[in-house]
MINU-688072 format. One record per residue (C-alpha): residue number from 1; z, x, y; residue in one letter. Coordinates in pm, 1 decimal. Each point is the difference from the previous one (the first is absolute). Layout:
N
<nuke NUM; up Z; east X; north Y; seti a>
...
This chain:
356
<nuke 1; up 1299.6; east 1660.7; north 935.3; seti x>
<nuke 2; up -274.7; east -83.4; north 204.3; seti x>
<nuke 3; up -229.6; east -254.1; north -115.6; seti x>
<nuke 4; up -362.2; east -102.7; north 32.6; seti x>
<nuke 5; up -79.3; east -353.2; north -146.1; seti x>
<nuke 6; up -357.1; east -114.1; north 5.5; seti x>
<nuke 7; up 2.5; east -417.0; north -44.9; seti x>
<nuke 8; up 332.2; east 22.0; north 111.8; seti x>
<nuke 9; up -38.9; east -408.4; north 127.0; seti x>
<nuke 10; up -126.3; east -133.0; north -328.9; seti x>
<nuke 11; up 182.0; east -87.1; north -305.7; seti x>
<nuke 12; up 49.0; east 275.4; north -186.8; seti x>
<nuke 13; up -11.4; east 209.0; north 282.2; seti x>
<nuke 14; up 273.0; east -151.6; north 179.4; seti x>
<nuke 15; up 300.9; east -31.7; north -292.3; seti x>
<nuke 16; up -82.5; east 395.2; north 9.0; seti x>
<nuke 17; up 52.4; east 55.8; north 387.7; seti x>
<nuke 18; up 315.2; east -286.7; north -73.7; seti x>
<nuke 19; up 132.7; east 219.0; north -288.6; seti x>
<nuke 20; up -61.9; east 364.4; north 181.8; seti x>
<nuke 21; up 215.2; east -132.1; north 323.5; seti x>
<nuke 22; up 264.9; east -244.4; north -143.3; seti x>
<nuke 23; up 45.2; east 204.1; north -334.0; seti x>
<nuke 24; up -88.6; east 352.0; north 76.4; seti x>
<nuke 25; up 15.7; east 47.6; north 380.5; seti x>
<nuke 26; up -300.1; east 196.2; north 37.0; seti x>
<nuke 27; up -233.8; east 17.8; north 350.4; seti x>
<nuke 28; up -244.1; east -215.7; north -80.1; seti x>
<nuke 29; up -370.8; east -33.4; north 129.8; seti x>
<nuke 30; up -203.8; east -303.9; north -97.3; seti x>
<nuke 31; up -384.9; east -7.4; north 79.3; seti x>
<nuke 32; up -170.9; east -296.7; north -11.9; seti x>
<nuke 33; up -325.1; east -155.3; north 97.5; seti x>
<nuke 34; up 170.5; east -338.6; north -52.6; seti x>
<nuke 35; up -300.3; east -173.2; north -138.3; seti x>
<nuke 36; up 77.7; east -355.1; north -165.1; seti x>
<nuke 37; up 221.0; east 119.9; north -239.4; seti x>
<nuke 38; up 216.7; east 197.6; north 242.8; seti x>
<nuke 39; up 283.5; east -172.0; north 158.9; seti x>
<nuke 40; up 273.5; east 173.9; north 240.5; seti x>
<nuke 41; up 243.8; east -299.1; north -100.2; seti x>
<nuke 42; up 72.5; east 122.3; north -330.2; seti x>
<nuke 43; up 148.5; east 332.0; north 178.2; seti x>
<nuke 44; up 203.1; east -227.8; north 226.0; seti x>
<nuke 45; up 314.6; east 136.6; north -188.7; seti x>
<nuke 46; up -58.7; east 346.8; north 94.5; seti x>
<nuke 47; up -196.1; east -1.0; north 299.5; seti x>
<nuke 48; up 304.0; east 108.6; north 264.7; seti x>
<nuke 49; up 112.9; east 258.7; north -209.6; seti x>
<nuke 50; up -39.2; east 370.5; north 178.0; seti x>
<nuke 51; up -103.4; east 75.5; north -344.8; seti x>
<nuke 52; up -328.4; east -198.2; north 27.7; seti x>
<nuke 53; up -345.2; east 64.4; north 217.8; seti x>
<nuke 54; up -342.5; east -207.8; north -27.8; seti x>
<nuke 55; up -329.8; east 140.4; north 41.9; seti x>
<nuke 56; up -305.7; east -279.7; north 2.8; seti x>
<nuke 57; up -294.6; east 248.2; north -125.7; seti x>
<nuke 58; up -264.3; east -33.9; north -312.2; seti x>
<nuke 59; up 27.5; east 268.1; north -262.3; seti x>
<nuke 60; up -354.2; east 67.5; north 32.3; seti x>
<nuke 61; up 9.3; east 106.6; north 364.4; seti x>
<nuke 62; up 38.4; east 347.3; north -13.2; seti x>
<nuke 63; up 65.6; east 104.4; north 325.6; seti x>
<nuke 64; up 315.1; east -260.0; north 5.0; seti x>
<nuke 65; up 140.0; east 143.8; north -348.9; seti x>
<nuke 66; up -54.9; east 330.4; north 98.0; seti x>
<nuke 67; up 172.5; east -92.9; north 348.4; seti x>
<nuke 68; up 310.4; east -204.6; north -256.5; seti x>
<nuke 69; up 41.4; east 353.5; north -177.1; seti x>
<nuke 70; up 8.5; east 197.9; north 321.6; seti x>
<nuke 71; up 307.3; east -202.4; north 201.7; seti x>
<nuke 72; up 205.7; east -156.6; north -312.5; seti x>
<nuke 73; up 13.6; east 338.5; north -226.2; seti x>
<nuke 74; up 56.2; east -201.4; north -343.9; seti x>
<nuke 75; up 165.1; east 207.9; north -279.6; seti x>
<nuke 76; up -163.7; east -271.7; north -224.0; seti x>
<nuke 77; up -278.5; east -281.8; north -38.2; seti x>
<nuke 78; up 21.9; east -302.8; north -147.3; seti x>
<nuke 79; up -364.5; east -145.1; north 6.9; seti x>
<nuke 80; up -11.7; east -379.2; north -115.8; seti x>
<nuke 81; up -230.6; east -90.1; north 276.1; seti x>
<nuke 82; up -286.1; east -155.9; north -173.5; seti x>
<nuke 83; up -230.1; east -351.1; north -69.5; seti x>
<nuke 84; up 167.0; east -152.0; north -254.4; seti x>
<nuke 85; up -54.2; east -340.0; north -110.8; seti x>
<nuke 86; up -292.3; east 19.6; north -297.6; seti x>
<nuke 87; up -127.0; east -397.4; north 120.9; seti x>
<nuke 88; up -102.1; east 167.2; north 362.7; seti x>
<nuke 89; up -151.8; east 304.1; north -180.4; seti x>
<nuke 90; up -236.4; east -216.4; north -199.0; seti x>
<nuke 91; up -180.4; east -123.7; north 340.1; seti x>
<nuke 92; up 119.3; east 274.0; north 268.5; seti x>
<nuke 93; up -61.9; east 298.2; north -231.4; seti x>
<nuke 94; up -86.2; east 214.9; north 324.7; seti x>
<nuke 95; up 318.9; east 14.8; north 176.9; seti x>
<nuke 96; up 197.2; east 90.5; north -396.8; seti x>
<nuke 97; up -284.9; east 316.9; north 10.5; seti x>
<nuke 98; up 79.2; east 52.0; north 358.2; seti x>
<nuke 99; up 398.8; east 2.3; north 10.3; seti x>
<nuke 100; up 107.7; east 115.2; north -374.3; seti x>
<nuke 101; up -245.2; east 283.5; north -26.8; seti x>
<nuke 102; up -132.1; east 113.3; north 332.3; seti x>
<nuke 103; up 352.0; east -82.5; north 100.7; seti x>
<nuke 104; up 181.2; east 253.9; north -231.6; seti x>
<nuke 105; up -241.9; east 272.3; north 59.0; seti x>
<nuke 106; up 32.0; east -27.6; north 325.9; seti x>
<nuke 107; up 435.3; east -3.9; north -51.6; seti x>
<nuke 108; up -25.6; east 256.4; north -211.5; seti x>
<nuke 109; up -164.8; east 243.5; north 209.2; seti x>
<nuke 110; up 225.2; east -93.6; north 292.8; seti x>
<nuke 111; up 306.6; east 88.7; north -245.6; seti x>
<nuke 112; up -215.4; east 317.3; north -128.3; seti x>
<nuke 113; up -12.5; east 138.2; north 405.1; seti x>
<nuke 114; up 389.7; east -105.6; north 29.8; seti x>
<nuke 115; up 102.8; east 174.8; north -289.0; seti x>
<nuke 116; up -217.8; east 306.2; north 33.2; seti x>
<nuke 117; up 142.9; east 41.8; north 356.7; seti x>
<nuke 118; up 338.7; east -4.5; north -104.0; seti x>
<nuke 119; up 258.7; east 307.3; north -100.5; seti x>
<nuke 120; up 87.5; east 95.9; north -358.2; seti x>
<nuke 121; up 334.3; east -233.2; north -40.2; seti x>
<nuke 122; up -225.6; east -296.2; north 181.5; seti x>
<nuke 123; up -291.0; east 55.5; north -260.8; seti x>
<nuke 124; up 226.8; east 4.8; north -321.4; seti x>
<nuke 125; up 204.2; east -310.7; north 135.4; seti x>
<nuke 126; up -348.5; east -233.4; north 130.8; seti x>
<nuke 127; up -66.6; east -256.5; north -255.6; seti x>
<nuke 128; up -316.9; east -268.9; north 18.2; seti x>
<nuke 129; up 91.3; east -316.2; north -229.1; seti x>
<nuke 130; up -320.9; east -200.3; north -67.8; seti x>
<nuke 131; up 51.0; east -325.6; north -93.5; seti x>
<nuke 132; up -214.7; east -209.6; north -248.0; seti x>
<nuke 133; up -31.3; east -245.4; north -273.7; seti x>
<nuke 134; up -34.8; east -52.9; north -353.2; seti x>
<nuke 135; up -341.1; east -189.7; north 46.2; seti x>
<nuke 136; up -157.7; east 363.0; north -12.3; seti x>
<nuke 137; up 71.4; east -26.7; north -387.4; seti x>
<nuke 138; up -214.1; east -323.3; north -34.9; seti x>
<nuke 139; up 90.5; east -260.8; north -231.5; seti x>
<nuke 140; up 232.9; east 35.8; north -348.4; seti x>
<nuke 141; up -39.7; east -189.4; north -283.5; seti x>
<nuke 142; up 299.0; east -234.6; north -172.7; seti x>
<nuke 143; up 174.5; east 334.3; north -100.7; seti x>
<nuke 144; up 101.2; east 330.4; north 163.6; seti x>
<nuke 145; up 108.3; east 99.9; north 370.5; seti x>
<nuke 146; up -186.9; east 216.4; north 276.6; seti x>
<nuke 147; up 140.8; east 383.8; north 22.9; seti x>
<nuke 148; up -59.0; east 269.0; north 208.1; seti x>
<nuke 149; up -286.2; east 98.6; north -231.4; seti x>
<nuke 150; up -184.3; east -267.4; north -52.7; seti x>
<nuke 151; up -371.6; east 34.2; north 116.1; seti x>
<nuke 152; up -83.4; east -194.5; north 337.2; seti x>
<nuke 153; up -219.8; east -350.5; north -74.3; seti x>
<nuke 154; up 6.0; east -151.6; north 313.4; seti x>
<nuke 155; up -161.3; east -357.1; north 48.7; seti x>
<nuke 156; up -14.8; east -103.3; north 296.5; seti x>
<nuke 157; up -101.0; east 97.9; north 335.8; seti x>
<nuke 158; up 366.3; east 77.7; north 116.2; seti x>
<nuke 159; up 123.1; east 185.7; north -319.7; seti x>
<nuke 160; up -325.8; east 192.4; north 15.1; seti x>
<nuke 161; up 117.9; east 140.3; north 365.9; seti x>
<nuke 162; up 288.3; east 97.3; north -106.8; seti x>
<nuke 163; up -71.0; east 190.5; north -256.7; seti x>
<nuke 164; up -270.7; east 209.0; north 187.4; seti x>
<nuke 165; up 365.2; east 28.9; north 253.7; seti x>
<nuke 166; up 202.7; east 96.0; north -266.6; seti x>
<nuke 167; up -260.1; east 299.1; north -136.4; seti x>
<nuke 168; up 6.5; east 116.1; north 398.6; seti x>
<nuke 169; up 375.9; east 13.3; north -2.6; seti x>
<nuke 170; up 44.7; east 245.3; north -331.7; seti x>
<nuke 171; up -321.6; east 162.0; north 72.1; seti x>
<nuke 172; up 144.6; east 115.7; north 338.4; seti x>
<nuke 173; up 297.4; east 104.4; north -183.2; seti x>
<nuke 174; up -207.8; east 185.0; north -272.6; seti x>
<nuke 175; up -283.3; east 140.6; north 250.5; seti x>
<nuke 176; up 217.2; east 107.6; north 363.2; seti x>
<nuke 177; up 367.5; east -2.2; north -202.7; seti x>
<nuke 178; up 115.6; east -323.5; north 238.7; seti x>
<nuke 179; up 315.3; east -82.4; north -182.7; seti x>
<nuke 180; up -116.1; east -339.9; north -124.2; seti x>
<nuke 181; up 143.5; east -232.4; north -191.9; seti x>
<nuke 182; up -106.8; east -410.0; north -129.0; seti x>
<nuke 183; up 162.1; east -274.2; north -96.7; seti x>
<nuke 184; up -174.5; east -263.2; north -162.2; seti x>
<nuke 185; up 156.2; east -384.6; north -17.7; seti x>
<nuke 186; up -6.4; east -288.5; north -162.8; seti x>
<nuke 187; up -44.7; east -335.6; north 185.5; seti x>
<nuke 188; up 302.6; east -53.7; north 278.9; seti x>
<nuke 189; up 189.7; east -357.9; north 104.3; seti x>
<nuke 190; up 278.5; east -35.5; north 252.5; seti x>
<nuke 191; up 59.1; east -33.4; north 368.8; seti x>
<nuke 192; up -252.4; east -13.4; north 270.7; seti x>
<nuke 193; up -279.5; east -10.8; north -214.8; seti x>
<nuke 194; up -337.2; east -104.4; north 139.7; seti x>
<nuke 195; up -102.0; east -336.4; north -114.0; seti x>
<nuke 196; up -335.9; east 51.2; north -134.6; seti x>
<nuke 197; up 153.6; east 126.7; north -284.0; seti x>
<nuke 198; up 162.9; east -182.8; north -331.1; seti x>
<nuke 199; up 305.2; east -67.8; north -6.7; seti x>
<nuke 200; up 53.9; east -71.5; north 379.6; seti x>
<nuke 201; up -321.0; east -207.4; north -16.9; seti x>
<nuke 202; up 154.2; east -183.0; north -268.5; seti x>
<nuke 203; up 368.4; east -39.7; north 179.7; seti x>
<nuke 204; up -202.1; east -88.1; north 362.8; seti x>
<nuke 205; up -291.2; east -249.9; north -172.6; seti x>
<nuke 206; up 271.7; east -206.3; north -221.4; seti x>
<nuke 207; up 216.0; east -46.2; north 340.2; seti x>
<nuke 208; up -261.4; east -139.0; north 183.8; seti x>
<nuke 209; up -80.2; east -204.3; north -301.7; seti x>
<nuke 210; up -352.4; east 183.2; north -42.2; seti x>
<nuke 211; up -195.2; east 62.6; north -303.3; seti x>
<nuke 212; up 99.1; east 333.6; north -147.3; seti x>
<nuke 213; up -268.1; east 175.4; north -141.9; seti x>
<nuke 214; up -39.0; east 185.7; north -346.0; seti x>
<nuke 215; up -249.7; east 206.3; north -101.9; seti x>
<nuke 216; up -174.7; east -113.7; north -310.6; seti x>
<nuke 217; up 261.6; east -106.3; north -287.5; seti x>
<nuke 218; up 262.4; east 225.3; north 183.7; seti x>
<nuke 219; up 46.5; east 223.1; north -320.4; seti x>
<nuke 220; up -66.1; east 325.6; north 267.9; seti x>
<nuke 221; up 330.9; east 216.1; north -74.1; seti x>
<nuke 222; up 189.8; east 226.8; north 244.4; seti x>
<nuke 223; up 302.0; east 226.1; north -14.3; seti x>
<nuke 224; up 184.3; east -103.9; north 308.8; seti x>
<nuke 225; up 199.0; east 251.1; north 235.5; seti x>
<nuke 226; up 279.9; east -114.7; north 240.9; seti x>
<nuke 227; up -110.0; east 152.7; north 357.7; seti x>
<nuke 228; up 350.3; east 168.1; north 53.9; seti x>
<nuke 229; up -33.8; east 135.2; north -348.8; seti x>
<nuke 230; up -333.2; east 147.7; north 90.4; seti x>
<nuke 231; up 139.0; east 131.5; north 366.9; seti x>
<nuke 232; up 287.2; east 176.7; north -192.5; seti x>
<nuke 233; up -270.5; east 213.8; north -259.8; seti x>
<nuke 234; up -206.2; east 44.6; north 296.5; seti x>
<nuke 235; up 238.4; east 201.9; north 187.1; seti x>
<nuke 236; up 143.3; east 183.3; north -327.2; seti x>
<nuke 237; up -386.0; east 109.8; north -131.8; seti x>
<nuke 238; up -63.9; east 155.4; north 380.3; seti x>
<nuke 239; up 310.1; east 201.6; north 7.8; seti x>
<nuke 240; up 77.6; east 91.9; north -370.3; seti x>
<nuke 241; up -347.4; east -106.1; north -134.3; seti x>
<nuke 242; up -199.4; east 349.1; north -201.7; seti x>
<nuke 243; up -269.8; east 81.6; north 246.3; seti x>
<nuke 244; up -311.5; east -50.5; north -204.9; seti x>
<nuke 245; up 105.2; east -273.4; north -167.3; seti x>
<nuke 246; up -34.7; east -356.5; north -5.3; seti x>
<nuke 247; up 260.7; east -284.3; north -80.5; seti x>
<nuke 248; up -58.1; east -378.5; north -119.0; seti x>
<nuke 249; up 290.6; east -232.9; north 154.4; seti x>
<nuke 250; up 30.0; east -343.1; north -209.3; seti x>
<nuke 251; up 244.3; east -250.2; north -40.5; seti x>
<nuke 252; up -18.9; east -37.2; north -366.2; seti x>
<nuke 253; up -36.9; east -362.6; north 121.5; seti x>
<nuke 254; up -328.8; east -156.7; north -206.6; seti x>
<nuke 255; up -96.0; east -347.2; north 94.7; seti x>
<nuke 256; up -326.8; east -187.9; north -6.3; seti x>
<nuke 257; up -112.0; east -167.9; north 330.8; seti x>
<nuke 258; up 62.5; east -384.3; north -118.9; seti x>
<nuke 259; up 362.8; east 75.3; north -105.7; seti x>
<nuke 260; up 54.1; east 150.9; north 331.0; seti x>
<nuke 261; up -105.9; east -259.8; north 174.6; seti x>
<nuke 262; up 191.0; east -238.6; north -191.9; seti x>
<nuke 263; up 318.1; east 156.6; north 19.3; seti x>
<nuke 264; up -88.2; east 2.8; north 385.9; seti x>
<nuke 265; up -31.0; east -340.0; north -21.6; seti x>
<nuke 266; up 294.3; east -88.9; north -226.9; seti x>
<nuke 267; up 219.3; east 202.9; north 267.4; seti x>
<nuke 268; up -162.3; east -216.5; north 307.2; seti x>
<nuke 269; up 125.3; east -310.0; north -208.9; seti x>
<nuke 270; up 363.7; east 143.0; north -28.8; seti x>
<nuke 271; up -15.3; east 129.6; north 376.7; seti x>
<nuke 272; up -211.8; east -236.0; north 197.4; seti x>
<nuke 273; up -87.3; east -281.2; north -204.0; seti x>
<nuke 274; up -298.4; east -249.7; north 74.7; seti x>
<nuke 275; up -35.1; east -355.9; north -112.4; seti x>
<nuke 276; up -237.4; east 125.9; north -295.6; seti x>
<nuke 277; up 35.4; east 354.1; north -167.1; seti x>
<nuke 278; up -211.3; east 250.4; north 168.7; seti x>
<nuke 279; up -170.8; east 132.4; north -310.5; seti x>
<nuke 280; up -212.9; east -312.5; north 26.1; seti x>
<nuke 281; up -135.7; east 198.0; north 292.0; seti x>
<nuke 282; up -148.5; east 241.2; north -283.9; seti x>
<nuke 283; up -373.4; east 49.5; north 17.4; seti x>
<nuke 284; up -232.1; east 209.8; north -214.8; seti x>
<nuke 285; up -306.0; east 150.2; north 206.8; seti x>
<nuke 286; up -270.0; east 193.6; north -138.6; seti x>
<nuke 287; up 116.9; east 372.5; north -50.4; seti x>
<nuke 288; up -69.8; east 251.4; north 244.2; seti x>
<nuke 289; up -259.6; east 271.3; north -51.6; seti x>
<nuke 290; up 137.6; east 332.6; north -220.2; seti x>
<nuke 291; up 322.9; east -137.1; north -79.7; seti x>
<nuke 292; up 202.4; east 217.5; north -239.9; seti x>
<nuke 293; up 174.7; east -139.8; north -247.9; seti x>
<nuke 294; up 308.3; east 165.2; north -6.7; seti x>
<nuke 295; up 210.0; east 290.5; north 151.0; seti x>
<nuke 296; up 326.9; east 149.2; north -108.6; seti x>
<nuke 297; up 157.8; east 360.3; north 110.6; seti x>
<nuke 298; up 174.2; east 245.9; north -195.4; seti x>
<nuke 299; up 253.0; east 121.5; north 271.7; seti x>
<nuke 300; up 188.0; east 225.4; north -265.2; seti x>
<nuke 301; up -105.5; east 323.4; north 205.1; seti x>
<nuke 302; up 116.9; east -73.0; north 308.9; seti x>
<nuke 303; up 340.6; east -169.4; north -150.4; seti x>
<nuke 304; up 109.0; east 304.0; north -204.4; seti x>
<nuke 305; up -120.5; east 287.5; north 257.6; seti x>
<nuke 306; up 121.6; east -181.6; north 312.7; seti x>
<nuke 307; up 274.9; east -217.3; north -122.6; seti x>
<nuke 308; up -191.3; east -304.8; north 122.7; seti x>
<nuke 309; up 52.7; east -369.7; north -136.2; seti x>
<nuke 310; up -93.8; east -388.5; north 122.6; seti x>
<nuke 311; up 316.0; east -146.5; north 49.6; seti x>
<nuke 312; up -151.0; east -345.8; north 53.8; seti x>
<nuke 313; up -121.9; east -220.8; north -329.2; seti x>
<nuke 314; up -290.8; east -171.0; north 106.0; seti x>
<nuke 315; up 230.7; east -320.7; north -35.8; seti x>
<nuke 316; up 198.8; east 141.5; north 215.8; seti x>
<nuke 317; up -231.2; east 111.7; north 239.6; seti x>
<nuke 318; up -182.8; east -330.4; north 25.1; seti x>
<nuke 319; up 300.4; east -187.8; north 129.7; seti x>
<nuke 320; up 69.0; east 226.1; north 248.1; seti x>
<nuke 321; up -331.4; east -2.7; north 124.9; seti x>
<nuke 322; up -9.5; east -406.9; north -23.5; seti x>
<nuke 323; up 288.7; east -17.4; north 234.4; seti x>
<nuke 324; up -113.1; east 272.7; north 214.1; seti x>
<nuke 325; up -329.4; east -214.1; north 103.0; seti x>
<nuke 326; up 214.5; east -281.8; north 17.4; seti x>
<nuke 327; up 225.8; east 126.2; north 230.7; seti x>
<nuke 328; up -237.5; east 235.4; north 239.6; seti x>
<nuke 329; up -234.6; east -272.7; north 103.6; seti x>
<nuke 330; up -27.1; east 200.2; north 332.0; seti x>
<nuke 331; up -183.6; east 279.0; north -160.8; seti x>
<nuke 332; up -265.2; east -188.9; north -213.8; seti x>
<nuke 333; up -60.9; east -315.3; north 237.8; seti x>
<nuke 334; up -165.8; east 196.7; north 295.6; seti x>
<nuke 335; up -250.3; east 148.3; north -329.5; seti x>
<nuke 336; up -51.3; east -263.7; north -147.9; seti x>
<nuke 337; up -121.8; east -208.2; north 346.1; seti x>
<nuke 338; up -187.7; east 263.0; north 128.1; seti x>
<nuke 339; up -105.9; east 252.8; north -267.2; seti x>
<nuke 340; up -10.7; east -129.2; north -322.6; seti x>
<nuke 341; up -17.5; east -415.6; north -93.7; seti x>
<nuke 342; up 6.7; east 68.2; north -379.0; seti x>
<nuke 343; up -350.6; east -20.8; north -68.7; seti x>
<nuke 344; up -195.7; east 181.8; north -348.2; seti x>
<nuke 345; up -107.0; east 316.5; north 90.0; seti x>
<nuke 346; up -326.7; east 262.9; north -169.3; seti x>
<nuke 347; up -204.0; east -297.9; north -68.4; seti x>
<nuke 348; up -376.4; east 166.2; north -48.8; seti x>
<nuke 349; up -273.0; east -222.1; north 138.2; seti x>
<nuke 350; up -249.7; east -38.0; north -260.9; seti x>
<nuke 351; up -330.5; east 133.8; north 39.5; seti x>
<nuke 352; up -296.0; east -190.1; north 160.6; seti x>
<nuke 353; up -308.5; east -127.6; north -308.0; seti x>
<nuke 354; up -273.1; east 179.5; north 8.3; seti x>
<nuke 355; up -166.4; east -124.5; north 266.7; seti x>
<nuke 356; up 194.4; east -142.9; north 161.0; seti x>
């Protein structure tokens, strides 16, 4: 197989270009614009394989993704390259428009001309996996789970742009007949994740003996999804996934935001234990703007038609990931001194008094 991974360097991104190489042995294309969030040391493990190839480009230059289509020849797409982090999106809404929808359309077409130009057997093999999230589905009350039905809600800035992505990708697919097909996933943990984010935020702050943040009374619920689990489904809904169709991927791993963090900081006790416990570094800040409540997937769909299923617990998952930062102070250091301190992100400046 010959692969084409857009935000092959970023978290996500990068377990799938780690899973297609190590696991599956397929060619493997990553193309990246390696903004903040991208980071060639999380494909250190893969990077001298003959199996790999890097390509620094944006999605939304067309010329360069045309040019990407032209020399690799992919047989399939795995598009995860995208703005990601709702915080950012609050404050930088621009760059979410830019990248997630101008972005796709601009893939997509690329992939259109690709597959258009190729012969019959090329044409019924191509697949284009687009990659989203459940934040499309807005916010669920105490009961029920997201499925692949449920109307689009989104709240915020981010999960607004990728919804308008995720209508390109299946109306390409209904409109020109681009076999298209999208996953949808809950919130992911594990290695090499950027530290703006929760739980590494949470591991990082309570090392350095910071405050660590949460918003409001913490009561915010997510369904949390290993990253290898996720990079597994990934590769299963692009090559066996109904063209069409879309597919939630969850963990079946509910938690609200304070437990998290205080199982984080339990672990930090039993692993690298400070003269006080770090959950007196707990904080509560003001909540952030459109937060939504809670968010749960219903994964049965793609675990009976593709066979797929978490094999990490999330207290499973959470230790591994604990030790992982622990160990790999190489990879988050250089981020964390020169990217990223730690500080609260999507703060809105209030506006000015009349008259003022």
């Amino acid at each position: 197989m010959r692969i084409l991974v857009t935000g092959g360097a970023g978290f996500i991104g990068s377990a799938v270009v780690r899973h297609l190489i190590r696991d599956i042995g397929a060619d493997v294309l990553v193309v990246d614009k390696l903004t903040y969030a991208g980071n060639l040391a999380s494909l250190r493990e893969v990077d001298n394989s003959p199996h790999y190839g890097f390509l620094k480009a944006d999605i939304c230059d067309r010329a360069a993704m045309r040019a990407a289509f032209a020399d690799f020849r992919p047989d399939t797409v795995m598009h995860l390259a995208a703005e990601s982090h709702v915080d950012r999106s609050i404050t930088g809404s621009g760059a979410f428009v830019e990248t997630n929808i101008l972005g796709t359309y601009v893939l997509l077409e690329a992939a259109r001309e690709h597959w258009a130009n190729l012969d019959a057997a090329g044409r019924d093999a191509f697949r284009f996996l687009h990659v989203s999230t459940d934040e499309v589905y807005g916010s669920l009350g105490e009961d029920g789970l997201f499925e692949e039905t449920t109307p689009y809600d989104p709240s915020s800035p981010y999960s607004a742009s990728k919804a308008a992505a995720d209508h390109l990708a299946l109306a390409w697919h209904r409109t020109y007949g681009l076999p298209v097909v999208c996953s949808n996933c809950s919130n992911n943990y594990g290695p090499y994740h950027f530290p703006e984010k929760l739980i590494p935020l949470v591991i990082l702050n309570a090392l350095h003996g910071r405050e660590l943040p949460v918003y409001g009374a913490g009561t915010n619920v997510r369904d949390w999804l290993y990253v290898e689990d996720h990079a597994r489904a990934l590769h299963l809904i692009a090559t066996r996934g109904r063209l069409g169709e879309k597919y939630n991927v969850g963990g079946r791993n509910e938690r609200r935001n304070i437990d998290i963090v205080r199982g984080i900081c339990a672990l930090l006790d039993a692993h690298s234990p400070k003269a006080r416990p770090h959950a007196e570094l707990i904080r509560h800040v003001a909540d952030r703007p459109g937060h939504d409540q809670r968010y749960a997937i219903d994964a049965t769909k793609l675990e009976r038609e593709l066979g797929w299923k978490a094999q990490e617990t999330f207290d499973t998952g959470i230790v591994k990931t604990v030790r992982w930062y622990l160990e790999n102070e190489w990879w988050w250091r250089p981020l964390r001194e020169q990217v990223y301190a730690g500080e609260r992100l999507g703060l809105v400046a209030e506006a000015p008094a009349a008259g003022g």
